[in-house]
N, C-alpha and C positions, 0 to 999 in steps of 0.2 A: 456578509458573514464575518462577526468574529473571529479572533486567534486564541485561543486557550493553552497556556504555559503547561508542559507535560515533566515531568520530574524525570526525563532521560537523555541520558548525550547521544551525543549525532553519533552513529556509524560509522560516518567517514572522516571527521576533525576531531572527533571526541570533545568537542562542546560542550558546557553543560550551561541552563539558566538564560539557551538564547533557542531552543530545540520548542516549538507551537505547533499544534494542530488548528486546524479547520474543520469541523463537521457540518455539514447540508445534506439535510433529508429531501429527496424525490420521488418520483413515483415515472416507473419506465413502463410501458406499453406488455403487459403480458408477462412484465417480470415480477411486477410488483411494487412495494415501499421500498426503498434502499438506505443507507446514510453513505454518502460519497466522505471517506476519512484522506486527509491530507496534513499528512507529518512534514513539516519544512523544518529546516535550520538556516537562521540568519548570519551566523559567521560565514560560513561557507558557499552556502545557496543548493545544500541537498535538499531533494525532494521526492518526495514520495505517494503515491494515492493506490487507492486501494478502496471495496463497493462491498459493503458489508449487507446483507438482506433483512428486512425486519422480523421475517419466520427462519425458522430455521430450515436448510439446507444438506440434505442427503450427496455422498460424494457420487458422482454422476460424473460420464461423458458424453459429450455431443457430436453428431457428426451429420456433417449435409456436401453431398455432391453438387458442384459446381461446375453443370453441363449447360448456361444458358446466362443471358447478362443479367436477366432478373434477378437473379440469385445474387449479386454483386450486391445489391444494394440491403442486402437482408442484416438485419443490428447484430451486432456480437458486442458481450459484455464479456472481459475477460478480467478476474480476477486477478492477484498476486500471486496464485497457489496453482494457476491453470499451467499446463501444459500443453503446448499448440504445435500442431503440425500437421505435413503434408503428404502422407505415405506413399502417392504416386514419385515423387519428386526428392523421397529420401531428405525432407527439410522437418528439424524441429528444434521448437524452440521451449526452454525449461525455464521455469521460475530459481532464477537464484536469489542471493540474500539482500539485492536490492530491484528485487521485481518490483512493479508499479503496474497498479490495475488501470484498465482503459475499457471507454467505450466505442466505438468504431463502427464501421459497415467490413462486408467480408470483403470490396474493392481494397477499405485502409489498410485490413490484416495482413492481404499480400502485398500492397506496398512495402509493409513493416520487411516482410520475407523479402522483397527486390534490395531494401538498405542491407541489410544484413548480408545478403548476397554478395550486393558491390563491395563493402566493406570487406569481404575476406579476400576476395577476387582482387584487391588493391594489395594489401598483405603479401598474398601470392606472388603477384607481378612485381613487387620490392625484392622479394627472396628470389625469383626467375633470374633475375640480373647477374644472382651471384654466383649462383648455382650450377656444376658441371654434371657431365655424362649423365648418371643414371636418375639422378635426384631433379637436373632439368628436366630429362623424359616426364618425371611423375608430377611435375609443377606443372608440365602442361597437359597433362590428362585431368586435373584437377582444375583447373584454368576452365578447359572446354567442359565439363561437365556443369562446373556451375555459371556459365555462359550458356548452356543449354538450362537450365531453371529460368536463367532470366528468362529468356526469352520465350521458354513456354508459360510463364507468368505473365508477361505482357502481352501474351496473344489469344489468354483466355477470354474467352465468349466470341471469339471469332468460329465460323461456320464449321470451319477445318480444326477445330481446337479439341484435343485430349480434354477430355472431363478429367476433374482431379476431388477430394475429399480432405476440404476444413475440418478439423479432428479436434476437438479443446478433453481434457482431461481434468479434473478439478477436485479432489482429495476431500474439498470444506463443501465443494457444490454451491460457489457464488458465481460460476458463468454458467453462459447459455446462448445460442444460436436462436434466436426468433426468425422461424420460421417455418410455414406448413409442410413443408418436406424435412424438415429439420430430424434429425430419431436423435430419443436418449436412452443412455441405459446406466446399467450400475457398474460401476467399477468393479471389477474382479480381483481375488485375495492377492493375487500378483504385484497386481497393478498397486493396492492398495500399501503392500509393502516397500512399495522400489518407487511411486512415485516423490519425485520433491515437491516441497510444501511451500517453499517461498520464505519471505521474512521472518525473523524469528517473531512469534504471537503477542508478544510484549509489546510488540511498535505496534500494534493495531488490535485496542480491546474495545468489545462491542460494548461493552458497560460504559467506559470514558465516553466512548462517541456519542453513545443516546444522551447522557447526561448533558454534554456540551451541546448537543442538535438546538 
């Protein structure tokens, strides 16, 4: 795959003249054609990817309960623009202005959730240290609650395991949950006004990427 020079500075170094894309057209199982877009910057080493569809895409959410190990291994494509979370477990996660699209199974998604977990959970226990009376009390209720995510995350598909609900929300409608229990629907006026959208639309135009494919 070629590197195509883009006439925009990096995001994060404000670069300009060293900022390339990659575009590679596929074809994924029930989703369709895709172009997989991938913005790098060579001074710095930002990077970016993101799954643009080759028909157009209605804003839709997905959602499939995950009561059984089968289910684990089911594809999730998630956009820049999606919106993912866990409503049993009070876990979500938003596109901000350097989301990156990925493809995955619903095993890696909660992975992503267990990082993210431990990372704040490390946070937490730097601030515990310092922390008195009443604001220790509440580092450790915070602590223990997401020590309880973990762990009912890594013990999903066991016998005894809470079923919990993979949620994606997607504003542009580039993700999607494959799978026969999978349900979609439409985003609601709410939703459509309060959701985040992800990178600004400039880093990522469908026009440039076909040409470049």
């Amino acid at each position: 795959m070629d590197e195509q020079p883009i006439d925009l500075p990096c995001p994060i170094c404000a670069s300009t003249g060293n900022v390339n894309m990659i575009a590679h057209v596929d074809e994924i199982p029930y989703f369709g054609e895709h172009t997989q877009v991938t913005i790098l910057c060579h001074d710095c080493g930002w990077r970016q990817t993101d799954f643009i569809p080759a028909e157009g895409k209605k804003a839709g959410g997905w959602s499939l309960v995950i009561d059984d190990e089968e289910k684990m291994r089911a594809r999730v494509i998630r956009s820049s623009s999606c919106t993912v979370s866990i409503p049993e477990l009070d876990l979500e996660v938003k596109p901000g202005s350097n989301a990156t699209g990925y493809v995955s199974n619903v095993e890696g998604v909660l992975h992503r959730f267990q990082e993210i977990i431990n990372m704040v959970e490390r946070d937490l226990s730097s601030q515990f240290l310092s922390a008195e009376g009443a604001e220790r009390e509440m580092l450790m209720e915070q602590l223990g609650t997401l020590q309880n995510m973990t762990l009912n995350l890594a013990n999903l598909g066991a016998p005894d395991a809470d079923e919990i609900t993979l949620v994606l929300l997607d504003p542009h409608g580039h993700s999607m949950i494959l799978h026969p229990d999978a349900e979609e629907r439409e985003l609601t006026d709410e939703e459509l006004r309060t959701l985040p959208v992800g990178p600004d639309p400039a880093v990522f135009s469908t026009d440039e990427a076909n040409n470049s494919a």
